[in-house]
N, C-alpha and C positions, 0 to 999 in steps of 0.2 A: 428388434435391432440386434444385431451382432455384438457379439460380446469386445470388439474394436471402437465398435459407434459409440456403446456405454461409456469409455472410456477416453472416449475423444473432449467430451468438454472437462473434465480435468486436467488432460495436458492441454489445453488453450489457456486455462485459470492458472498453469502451472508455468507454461509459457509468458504469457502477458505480466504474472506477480516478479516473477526475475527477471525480467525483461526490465520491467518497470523500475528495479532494485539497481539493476545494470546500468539503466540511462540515468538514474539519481548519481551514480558514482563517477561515469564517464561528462556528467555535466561538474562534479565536483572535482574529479581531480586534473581534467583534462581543459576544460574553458573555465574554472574557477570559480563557480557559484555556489559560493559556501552557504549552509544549512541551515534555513533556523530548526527550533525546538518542533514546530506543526510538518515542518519539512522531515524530520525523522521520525517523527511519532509515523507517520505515512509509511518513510521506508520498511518501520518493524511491524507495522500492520501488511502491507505487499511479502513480506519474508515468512509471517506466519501464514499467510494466507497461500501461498507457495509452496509450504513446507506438508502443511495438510491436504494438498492435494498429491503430491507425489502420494503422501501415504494413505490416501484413498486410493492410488494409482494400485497398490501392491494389495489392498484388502478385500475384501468381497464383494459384492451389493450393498451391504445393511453400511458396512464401514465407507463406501463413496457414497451412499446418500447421507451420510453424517456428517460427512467432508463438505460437501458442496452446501450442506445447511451452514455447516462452520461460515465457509466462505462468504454466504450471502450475509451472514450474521457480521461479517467481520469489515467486508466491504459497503456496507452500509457504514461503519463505523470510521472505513477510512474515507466516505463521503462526506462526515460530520466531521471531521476532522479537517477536511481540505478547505469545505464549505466555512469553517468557523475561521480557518484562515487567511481566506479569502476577503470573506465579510467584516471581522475585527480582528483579530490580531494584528493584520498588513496597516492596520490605521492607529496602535499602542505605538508606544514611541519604544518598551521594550517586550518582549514576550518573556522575560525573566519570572518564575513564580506563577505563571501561567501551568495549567490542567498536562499539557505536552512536555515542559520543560520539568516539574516534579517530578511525570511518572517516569519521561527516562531518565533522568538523575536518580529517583529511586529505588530502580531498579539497577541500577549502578553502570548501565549500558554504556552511556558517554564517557566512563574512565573504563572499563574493561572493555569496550570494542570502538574506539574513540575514532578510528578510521571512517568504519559505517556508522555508529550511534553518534558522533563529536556536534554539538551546539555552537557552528563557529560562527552565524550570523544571528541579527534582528530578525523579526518578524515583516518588516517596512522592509529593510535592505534585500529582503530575501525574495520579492515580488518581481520577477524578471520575467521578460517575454521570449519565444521559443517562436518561431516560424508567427509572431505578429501575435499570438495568442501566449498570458500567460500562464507561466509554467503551471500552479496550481491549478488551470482551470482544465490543463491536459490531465492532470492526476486525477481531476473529478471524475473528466469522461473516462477515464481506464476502469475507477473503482464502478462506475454505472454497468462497462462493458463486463465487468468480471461478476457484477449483480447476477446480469442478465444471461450469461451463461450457467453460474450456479444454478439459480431459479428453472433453467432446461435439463439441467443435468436434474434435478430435483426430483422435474417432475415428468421426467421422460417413462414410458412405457417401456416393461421387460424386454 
């Protein structure tokens, strides 16, 4: 493959994770579907996972197959993520003190980046449908598509 092709599945990974960051925001501040705690853990998983491919975009071989391990590593993690929000937290009556709502409060994200990090919904409140399907279950399929490009990139031939 050309050294273009190498690099085509990180800007799709790099593409689809801000994309994905984009439609979190344009659903937030535009139709007003404020965020639970699993809904932003998602966004700062989509943001690193973004952020590591660009810069597999700029580093060598060795460093975009580290990237794209990153990514699968991490899109797995915002499949667990989505998946657990789907399954219980949307059935908690609050997701407060829940695993998503600690780490980004502990990390102080909801008061220093409160715009993209802010916890303004429930976990229940926050289960809304987008084209008949919901929203979470579209973040599922993104984080599976962003898998399964990593996993090519991965294991693509020189």
């Amino acid at each position: 493959m050309t050294r273009s092709n190498n690099r085509l599945p990180l800007v799709l990974i790099a593409l689809f994770s801000f994309g994905a960051l984009a439609a979190a925001l344009v659903s937030q501040y535009v139709f007003f579907m404020q965020p639970c705690a699993w809904c932003v853990l998602q966004r700062l998983i989509y943001l690193v996972i973004g952020v590591l491919a660009l810069v597999g975009l700029i580093g060598g071989r060795p460093l975009a197959r580290l990237t794209a391990l990153s990514a699968a590593v991490l899109s797995i993690c915002g499949l667990i993520a989505a998946w657990y929000q789907y399954s219980v937290a949307a059935h908690l009556e609050t997701c407060a003190q829940t695993f998503a709502d600690r780490f980004i409060s502990g990390l102080g994200l909801d008061a220093s980046v409160p715009k993209l990090f802010g916890i303004y919904a429930m976990c229940k409140d926050a289960m809304v449908k987008v084209l008949g399907v919901e929203y979470v279950v579209w973040s599922m399929a993104l984080f599976t598509l962003i898998l399964l490009v990593a996993l090519a990139a991965l294991f693509q031939r020189r």
